[in-house]
C-alpha positions as CSV (number, residue, x, y, z in Angstrom):
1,X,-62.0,-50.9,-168.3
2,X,-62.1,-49.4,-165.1
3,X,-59.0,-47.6,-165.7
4,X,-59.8,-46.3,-168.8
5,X,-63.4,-44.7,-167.8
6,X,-61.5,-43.4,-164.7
7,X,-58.7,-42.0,-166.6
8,X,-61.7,-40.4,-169.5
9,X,-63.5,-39.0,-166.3
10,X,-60.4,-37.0,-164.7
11,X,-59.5,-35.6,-167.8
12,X,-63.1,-34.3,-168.6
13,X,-63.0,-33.0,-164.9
14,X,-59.5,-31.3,-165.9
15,X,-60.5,-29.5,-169.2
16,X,-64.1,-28.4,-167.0
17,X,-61.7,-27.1,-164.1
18,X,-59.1,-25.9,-167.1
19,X,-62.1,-24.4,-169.1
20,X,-63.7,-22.8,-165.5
21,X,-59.8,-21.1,-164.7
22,X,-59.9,-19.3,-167.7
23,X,-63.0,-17.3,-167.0
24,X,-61.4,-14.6,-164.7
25,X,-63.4,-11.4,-165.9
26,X,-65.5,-10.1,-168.5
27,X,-63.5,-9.9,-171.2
28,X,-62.9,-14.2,-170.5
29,X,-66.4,-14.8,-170.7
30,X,-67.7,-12.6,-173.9
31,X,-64.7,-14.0,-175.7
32,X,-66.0,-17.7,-174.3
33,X,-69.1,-16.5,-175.8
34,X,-68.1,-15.6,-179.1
35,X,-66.0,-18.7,-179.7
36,X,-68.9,-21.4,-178.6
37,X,-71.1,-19.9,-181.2
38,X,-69.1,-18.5,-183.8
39,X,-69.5,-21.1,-186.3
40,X,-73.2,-22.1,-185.6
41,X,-75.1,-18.9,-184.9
42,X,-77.4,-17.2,-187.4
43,X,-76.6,-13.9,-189.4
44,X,-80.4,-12.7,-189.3
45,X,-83.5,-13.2,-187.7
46,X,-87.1,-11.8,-187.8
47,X,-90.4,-12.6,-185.6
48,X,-93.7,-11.2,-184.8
49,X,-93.8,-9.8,-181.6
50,X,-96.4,-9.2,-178.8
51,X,-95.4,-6.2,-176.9
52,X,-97.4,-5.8,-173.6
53,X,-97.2,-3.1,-171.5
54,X,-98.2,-3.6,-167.5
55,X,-99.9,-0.7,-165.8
56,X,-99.5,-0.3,-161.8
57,X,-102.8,-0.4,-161.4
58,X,-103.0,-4.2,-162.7
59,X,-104.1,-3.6,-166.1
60,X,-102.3,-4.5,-169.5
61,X,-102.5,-3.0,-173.0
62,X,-100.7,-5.0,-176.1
63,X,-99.5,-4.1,-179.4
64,X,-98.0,-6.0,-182.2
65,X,-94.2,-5.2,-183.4
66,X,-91.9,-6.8,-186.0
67,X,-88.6,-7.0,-185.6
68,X,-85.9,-7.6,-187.9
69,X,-81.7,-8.1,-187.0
70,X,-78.7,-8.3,-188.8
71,X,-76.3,-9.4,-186.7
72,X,-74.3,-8.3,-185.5
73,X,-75.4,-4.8,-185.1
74,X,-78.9,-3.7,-186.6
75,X,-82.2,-3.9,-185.6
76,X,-85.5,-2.6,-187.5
77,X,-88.7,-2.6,-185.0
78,X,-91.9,-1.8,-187.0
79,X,-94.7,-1.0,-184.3
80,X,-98.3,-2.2,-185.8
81,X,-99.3,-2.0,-189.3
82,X,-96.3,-0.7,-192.1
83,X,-98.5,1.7,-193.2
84,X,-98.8,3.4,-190.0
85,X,-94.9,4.1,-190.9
86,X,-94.0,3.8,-187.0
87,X,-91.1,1.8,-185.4
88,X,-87.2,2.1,-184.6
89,X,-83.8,1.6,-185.7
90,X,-80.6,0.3,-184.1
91,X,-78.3,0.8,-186.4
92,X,-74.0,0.5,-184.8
93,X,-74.7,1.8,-181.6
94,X,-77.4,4.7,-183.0
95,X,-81.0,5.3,-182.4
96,X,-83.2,6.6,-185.2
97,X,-87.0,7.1,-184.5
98,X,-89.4,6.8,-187.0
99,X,-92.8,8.9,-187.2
100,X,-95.2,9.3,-190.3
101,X,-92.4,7.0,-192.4
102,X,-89.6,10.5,-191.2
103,X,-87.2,10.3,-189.2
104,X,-87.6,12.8,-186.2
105,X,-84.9,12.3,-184.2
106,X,-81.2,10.5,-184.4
107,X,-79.3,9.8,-181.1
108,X,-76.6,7.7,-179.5
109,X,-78.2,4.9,-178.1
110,X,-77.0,1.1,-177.6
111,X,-79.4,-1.5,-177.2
112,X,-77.2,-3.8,-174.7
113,X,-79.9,-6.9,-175.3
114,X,-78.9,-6.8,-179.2
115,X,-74.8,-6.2,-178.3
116,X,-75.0,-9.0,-175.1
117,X,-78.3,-11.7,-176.7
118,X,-77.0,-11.4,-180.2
119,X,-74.0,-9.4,-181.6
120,X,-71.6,-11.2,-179.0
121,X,-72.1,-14.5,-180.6
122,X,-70.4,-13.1,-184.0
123,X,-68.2,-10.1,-184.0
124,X,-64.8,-9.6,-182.4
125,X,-64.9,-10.3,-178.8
126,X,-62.6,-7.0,-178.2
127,X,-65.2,-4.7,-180.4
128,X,-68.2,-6.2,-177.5
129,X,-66.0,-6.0,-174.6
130,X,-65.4,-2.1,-175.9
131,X,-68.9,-1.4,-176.1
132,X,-69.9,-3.2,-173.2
133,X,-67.4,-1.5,-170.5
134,X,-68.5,2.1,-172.6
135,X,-71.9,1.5,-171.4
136,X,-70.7,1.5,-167.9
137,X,-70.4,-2.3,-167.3
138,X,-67.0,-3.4,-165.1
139,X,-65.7,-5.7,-166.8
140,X,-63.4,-6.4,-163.8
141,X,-65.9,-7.6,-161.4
142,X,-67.2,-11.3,-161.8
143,X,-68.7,-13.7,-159.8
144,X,-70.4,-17.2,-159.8
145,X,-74.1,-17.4,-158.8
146,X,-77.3,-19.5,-159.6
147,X,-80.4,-18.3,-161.4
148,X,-83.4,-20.7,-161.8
149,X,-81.6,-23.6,-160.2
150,X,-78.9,-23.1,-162.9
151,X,-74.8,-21.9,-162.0
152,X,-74.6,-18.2,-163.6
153,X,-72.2,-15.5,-164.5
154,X,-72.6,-12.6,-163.3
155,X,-70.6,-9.3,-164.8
156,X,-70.2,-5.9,-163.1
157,X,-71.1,-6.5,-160.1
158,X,-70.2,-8.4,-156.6
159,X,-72.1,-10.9,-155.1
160,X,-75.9,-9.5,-153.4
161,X,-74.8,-6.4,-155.3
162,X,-78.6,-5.8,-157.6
163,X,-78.1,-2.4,-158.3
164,X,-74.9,-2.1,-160.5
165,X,-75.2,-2.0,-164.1
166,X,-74.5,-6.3,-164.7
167,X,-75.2,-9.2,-167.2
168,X,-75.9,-12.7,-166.5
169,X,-75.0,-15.5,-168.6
170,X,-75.7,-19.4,-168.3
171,X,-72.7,-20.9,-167.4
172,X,-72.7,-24.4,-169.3
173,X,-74.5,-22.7,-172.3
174,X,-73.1,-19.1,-172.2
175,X,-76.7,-18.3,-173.4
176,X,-77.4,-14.6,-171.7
177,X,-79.6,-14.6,-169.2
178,X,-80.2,-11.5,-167.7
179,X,-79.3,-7.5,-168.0
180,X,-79.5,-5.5,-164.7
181,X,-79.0,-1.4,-164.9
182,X,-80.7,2.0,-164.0
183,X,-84.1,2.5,-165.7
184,X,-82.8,4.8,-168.6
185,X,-86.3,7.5,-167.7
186,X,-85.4,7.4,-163.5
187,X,-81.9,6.3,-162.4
188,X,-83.0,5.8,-159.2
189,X,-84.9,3.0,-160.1
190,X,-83.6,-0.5,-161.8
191,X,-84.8,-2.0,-164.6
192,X,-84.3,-5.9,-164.6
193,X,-84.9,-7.2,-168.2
194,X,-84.7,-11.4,-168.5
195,X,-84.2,-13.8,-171.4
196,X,-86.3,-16.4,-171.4
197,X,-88.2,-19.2,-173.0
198,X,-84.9,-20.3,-175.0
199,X,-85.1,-22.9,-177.6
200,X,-83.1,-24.5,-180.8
201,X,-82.6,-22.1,-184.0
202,X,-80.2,-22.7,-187.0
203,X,-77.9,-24.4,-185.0
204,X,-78.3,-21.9,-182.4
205,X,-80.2,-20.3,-179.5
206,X,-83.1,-17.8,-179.4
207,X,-85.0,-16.4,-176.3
208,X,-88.4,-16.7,-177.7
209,X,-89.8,-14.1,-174.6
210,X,-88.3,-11.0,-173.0
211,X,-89.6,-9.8,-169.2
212,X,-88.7,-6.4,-168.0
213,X,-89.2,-5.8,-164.1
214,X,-88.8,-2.6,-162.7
215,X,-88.7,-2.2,-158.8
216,X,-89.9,-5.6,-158.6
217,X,-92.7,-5.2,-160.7
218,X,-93.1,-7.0,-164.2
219,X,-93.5,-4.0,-166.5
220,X,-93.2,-5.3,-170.0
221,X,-92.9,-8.5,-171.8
222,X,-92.4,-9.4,-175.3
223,X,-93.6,-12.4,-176.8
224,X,-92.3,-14.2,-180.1
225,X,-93.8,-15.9,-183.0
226,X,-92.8,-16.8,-186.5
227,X,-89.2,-17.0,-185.7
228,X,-86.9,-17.2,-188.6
229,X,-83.3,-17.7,-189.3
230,X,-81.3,-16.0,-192.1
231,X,-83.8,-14.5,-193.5
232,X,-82.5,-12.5,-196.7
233,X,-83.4,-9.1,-196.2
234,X,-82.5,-6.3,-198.3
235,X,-80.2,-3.8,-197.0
236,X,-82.5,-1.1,-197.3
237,X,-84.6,-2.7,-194.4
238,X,-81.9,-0.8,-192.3
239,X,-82.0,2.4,-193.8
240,X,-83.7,5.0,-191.6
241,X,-84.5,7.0,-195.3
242,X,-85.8,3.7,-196.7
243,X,-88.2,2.7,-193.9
244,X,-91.6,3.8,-195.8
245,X,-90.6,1.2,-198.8
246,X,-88.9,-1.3,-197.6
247,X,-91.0,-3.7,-195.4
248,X,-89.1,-7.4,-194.8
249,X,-92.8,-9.0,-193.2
250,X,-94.6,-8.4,-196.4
């Protein structure tokens, strides 16, 4: 018996070594990513969120946002009430902002915690690892760390390096952890924006809370509630023209 739970033991600590040898750069681990969750993770979610915004001067203001994905790539943020016909849409990599129920501007802009929280865990690895090193992120450059007592990935940067644009990812659950990168409004400052509070969904994982720290300093946080998984929602819910009639949290 002996023998046998020996022999069981080294070849579990071979396939973890194995598994572990094959994670040599980016492009390892977001395909690692893809493949845990492929089969289990959900096509769309929606939740009630509490946005709160934290002023220098110690003082906090909140607002209420629902959010709507299809994943992978779309996102529908309604900020307050529907009828005040305000919010944003990710839709493939572009930005549209809504005002009034119009849209008033369409840009270029990818939301990195959809592409590297969601979209990696169902589309083709190469199409994330594309967008990913795009968006400035060397996929060359990895390195093992620990974050919260747990062993880490980290992406695009070497090691004490807090600066570079990176990504952090749990290394038993491949669950991502944490984006690092220049605040988009001052790129002499970094923004630091964490996943947490992660718990079971349709076979899957969600971060139920989001914390954005810039210089140090916690600037933001988003709160979920009334989390649901594949959620039918009608196409139109991602149609910048459509926003003013199409509402998924009625």
């Amino acid at each position: 018996m002996k023998t046998i739970v020996l022999t069981i033991a080294g070849f579990s600590l071979s396939l973890s070594f194995a598994y572990a040898q094959e994670i040599r750069g980016g492009e390892d681990l977001l395909r690692a990513m893809h493949d845990r969750y492929k089969n289990s993770w959900y096509q769309t979610v929606t939740f009630k969120q509490k946005s709160t915004t934290y002023k220098p001067d110690g003082s906090s203001s909140a607002e209420t946002w629902y959010e709507a994905a299809s994943i992978p790539g779309k996102l529908r943020i309604d900020i307050g009430s529907p009828a005040a016909g305000k919010g944003y849409l990710f839709i493939d990599g572009d930005l549209s902002v809504i005002k009034d129920n119009k849209v008033t501007e369409t840009r270029h802009s990818v939301n990195m915690l959809l592409v590297l929280g969601f979209d990696v865990y169902r589309q083709d690895p190469q199409i994330t690892a594309k967008i990913v090193s795009e968006e400035g992120y060397d996929l060359s450059k990895i390195h093992e760390d620990t974050w919260e007592g747990k062993p880490v990935y980290v992406v695009g940067a070497v090691k004490a390096d807090l600066k570079s644009k990176q990504f952090w990812v749990e290394k038993n659950s491949l669950l991502f952890l944490r984006d690092i990168e220049p605040a988009r409004k001052d790129a002499e400052k970094v923004e630091d924006i964490r996943f947490i509070h992660y718990r079971p969904l349709a076979g899957a994982w969600i971060a139920a809370g989001v914390e954005v720290y810039s210089e140090g300093r916690k600037v933001f946080s988003e709160d979920y509630t009334e989390i649901q998984a594949n959620v039918k929602l009608d196409p139109d819910t991602f149609d910048p023209l459509k926003f003013a009639t199409t509402h998924w949290e009625k």
